[in-house]
N, C-alpha and C positions, 0 to 999 in steps of 0.2 A: 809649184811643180810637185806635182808626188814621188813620194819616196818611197824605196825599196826595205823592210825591213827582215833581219837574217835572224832567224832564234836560235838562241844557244843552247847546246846541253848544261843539263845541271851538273853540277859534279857529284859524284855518289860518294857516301859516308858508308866506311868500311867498318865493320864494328871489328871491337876489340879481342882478343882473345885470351885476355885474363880472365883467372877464375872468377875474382869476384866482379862486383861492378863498379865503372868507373866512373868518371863526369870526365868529357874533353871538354877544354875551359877556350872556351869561343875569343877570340881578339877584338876588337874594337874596328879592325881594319876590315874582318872580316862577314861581321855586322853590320858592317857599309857596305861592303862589295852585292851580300844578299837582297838587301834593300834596296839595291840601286838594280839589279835585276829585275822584281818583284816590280817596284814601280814602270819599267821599260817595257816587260810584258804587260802589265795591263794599260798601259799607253799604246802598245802595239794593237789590243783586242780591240779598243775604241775606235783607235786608225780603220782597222779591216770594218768595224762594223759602220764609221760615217761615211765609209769613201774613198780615203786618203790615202789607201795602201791599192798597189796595181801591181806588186809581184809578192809572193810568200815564200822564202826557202825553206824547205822543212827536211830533216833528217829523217832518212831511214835505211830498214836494212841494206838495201842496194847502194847509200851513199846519200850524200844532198839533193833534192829535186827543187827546182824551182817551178813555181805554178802563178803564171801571169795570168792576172784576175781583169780578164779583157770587161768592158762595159762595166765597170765601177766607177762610171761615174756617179755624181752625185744625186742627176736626175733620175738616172733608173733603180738606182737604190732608194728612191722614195717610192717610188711606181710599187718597188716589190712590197716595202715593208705598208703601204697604204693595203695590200692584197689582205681577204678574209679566209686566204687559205695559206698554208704553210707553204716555203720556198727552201731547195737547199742544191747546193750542188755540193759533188762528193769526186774523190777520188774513186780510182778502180777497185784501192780494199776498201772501201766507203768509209774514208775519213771526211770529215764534214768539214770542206772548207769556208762554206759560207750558210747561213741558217738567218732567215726572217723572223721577227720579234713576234706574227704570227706564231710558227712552229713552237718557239719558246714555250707561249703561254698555251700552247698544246697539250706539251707533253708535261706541263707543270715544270720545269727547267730554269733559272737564268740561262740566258744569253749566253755566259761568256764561258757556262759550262756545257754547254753543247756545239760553238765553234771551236773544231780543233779536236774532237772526241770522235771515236765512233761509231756508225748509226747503228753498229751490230747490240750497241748498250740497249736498245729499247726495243729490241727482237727477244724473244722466245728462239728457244734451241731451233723448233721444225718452221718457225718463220723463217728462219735464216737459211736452213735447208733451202726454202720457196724462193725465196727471194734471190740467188748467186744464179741461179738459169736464166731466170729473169732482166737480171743485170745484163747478163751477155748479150741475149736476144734486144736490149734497147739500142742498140750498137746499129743496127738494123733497119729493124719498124718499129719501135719503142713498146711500150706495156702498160700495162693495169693491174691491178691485183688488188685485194681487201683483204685486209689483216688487222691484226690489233697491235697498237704499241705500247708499252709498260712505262708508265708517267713518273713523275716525282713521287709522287705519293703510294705510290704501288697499284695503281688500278689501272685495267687496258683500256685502253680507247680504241673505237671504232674504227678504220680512217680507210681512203682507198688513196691508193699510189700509184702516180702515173709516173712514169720512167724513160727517159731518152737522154742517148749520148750531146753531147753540146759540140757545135760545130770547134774543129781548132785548126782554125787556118797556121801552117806550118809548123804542126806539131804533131810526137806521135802519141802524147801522152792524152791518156780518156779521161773527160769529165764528164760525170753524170749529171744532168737536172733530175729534181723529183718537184714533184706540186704534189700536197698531201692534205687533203678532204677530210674534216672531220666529219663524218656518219652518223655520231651520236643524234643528233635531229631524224635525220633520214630512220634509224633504224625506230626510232619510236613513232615515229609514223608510220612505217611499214606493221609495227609491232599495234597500234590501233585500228588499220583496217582488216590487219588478220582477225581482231576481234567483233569490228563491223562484221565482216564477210562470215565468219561464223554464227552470227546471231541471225543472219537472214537466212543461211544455210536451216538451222534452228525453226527459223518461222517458217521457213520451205517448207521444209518437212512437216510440221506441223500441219498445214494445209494441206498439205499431199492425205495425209491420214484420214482428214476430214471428208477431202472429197470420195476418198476412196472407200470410206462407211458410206456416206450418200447411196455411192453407184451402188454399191451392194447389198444395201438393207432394202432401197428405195425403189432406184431403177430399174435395177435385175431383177427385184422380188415382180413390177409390175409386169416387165417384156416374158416373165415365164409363165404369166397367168395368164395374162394374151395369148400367151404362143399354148397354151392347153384349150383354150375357147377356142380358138381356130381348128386345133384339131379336133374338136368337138362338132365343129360347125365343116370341119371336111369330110366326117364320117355321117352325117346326119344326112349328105348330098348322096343324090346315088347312082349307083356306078354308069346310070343314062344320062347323069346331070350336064355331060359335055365340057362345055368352056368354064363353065361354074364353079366346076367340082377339081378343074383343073388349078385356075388359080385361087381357090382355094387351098392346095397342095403346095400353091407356090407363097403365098403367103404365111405359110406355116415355115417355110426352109427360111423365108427372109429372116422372119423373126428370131428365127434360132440363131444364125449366123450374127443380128442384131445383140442379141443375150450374148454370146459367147465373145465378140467383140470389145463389150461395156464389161463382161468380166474380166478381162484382157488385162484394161486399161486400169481398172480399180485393183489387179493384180499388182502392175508395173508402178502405182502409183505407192503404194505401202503392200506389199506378201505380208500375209498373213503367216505363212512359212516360214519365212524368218523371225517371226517372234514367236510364234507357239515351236520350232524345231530348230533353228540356227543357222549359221551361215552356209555350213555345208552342203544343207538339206538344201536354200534356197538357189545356193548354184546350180546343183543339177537339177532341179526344179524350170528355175529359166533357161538352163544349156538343152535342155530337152524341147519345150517351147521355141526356142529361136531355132531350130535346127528343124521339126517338123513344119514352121512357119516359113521359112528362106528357104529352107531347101541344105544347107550349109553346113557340111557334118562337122560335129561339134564332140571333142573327144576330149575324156575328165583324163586326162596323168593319172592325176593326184590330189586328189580332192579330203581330205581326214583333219579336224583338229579332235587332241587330247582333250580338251574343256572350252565351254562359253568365254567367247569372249566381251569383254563391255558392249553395250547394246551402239552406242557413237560409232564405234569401231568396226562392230557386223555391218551397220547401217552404212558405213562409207567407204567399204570394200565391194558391198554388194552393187550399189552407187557406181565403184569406176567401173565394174563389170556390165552392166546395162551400157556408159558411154563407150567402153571401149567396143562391145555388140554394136552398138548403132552405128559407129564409126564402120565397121567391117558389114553390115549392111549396105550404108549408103554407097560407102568408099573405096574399097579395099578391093572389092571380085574378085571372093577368095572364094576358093572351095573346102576348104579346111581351117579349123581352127582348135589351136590346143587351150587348155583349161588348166592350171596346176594351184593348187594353194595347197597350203603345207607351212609348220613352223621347226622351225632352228635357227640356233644361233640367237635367241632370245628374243627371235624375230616372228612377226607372220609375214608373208609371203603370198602375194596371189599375181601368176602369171596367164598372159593373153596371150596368145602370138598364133599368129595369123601365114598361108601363104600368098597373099593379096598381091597387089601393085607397090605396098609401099607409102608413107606420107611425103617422099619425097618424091613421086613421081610426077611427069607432068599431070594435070585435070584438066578435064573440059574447060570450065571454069575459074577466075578468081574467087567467085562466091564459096566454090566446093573448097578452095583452100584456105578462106576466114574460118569457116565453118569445123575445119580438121583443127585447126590453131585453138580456137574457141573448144573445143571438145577438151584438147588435151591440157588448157588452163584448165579447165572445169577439174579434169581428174588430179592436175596437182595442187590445186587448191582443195580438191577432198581429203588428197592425202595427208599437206601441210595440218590441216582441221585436227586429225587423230596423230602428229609426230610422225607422219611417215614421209618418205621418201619416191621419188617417181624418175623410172629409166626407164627410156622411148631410147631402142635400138630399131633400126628400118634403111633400106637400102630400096633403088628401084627395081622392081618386078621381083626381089626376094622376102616381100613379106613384112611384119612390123611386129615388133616383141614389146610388150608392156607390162614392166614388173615393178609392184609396190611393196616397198617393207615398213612393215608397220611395229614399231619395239613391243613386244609382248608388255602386259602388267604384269607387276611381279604377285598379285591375288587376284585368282580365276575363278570363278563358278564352276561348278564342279556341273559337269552334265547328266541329265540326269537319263 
């Protein structure tokens, strides 16, 4: 039958108040007394940790609590401790009554110094901030959160934590569960395909550059020489020529409309404006183009930086400003759209926003909603590329704001 065990206070050693120092000269009796504690407490830690113990009294400020450690039996204390993630349940001030040899080898800890401690010990000041609202709210619908905890050794660890109150049939007193995920795995995987997705980004690009000299040394040099032989060949007809001379005039507008299309696209695929003049120039550059093209008035804020910024950096601001166009193209049926970029706060800064429908509104289509989803990975994975940051605020039929902050360098090219 299990037993109950009650832990005692220690008795406190009053120091002396003589001037010099003294030695209190310890008893024989009372060499035993301490020892005989010291062994009972950790004969008690063993209890709580094989099974054996089903209630704990613990002192504190309010008095004695007792905390019946319901399901301790022996099979589900193997269940947890076989788990490859951390197990604990906790008091309301998150004392840790019970902690799996998982957790342990977590946090680099023994065991028997993490039952019975604090879980505030392996917080940071502004974790612990996070984490007290958190607590409340598991009481409810329980939580999640990702944070770092502070090990034995002084180093954080990754971890995410899940949080929910534990059923207590006729009691008022809360106990928490947590399960706690080590991420360190997770985050180096996350951390090598951010370096995949950047190197294709990389080879994107690159190819983009190539095609886009093609179209325009190649293609366009050919469709303009065409398109001067045709007018050549519409002037040479005469003005009796009829049907002849007609589409002959019409084959001359094709062609031009041909040309100015292929330079279009050899624009959008690498500007030239952007590397011979900058990011600035290449915004109103294309804010003027999408605006003559759609119909869509297209209005600069604030468009100025003080100096060049790294060429990555031009390249993948300019980048979400194209996706975020296309989106308000296909999507949005907007009539207006504002344009802001601008730096402070050691930041750049370029904002989209739009009076549209919204990304959150209904669409025709599921496709049209993969398609809006896919757009805006596409922009915050540009942004993540260069250290930035991506805020999509949007409402239905008010419109959708998209603003990237990108950390300035602290050494700029001076513009020339």
């Amino acid at each position: 039958m299990k037993t109950t065990r009650q832990s005692q206070a220690k008795p406190k050693l009053k120091s002396s108040r003589a001037e010099k120092p003294s030695f209190q000269r310890v008893s024989v009796s009372d060499l035993q007394l301490l020892t005989t504690r010291l062994a009972d407490a950790e004969e008690t830690l063993r209890a709580i940790r094989m099974g054996e113990v089903d209630t704990v009294l613990v002192a504190g400020k309010e008095g004695s609590q007792v905390f019946t450690l319901d399901g301790a039996e022996h099979a589900y204390r193997m269940l947890i401790e076989s788990m490859n993630e951390g197990a604990l349940t906790l008091t309301a001030d998150k004392m840790i009554l019970f902690a799996n040899q998982c957790f342990a080898r977590m946090i680099r800890y023994p065991l028997e110094q993490v039952t019975g401690s604090s879980f505030r010990r392996f917080l940071s000041t502004e974790d612990r901030a996070i984490l007290r609202p958190l607590m409340k709210k598991a009481a409810r619908t329980g939580s999640q959160i990702q944070m770092s905890l502070r090990t034995g050794d002084g180093s954080l660890l990754p971890v995410q934590i899940s949080i929910r109150e534990l059923a207590r049939e006729g009691s008022r007193r809360v106990i928490i569960g947590m399960v706690v995920t080590d991420l360190t795995e997770t985050r180096r995987h996350e951390k090598r395909l951010r370096a995949l997705t950047q190197r294709v980004v990389q080879v994107q690009e690159a190819e983009r550059g190539r095609v886009a000299r093609e179209l325009h040394d190649n293609i366009t040099q050919q469709l303009c020489a065409i398109l001067v032989r045709s007018q050549t060949l519409a002037n040479q007809l005469s003005a009796n020529g009829g049907p002849a001379k007609r589409e002959a005039i019409k084959l001359r507008e094709l062609l031009g409309v041909a040309a100015q299309e292929v330079e279009r696209i050899a624009h959008n695929l690498r500007p030239s404006v952007l590397d011979e003049l900058g990011l600035a120039a290449a915004i109103r550059d294309t804010c003027t183009e999408f605006a003559e093209r759609t119909g869509v008035a297209v209005g600069l804020a604030r468009v100025e930086l003080a100096a060049r910024l790294p060429a990555d950096t031009e390249l993948a601001l300019y980048r979400i400003l194209q996706e975020a166009l296309k989106n308000v193209e296909l999507h949005a049926h907007a009539r207006q759209v504002t344009v802001q970029l601008q730096q402070s706060d050691g930041a750049v800064r370029l904002t989209i926003k739009d009076d549209g429908t919204g990304v959150d509104a209904e669409l025709p289509s599921a496709r049209h909603k993969v398609q809006i989803g896919l757009n805006l990975l596409g922009i915050r994975e540009r942004a993540a590329y260069v250290g930035g940051v991506l805020k999509v605020k949007s409402s239905r039929r008010a419109g959708t704001e998209i603003e990237v902050g990108i950390p300035r360098p602290t050494a700029d090219k001076t513009l020339c």
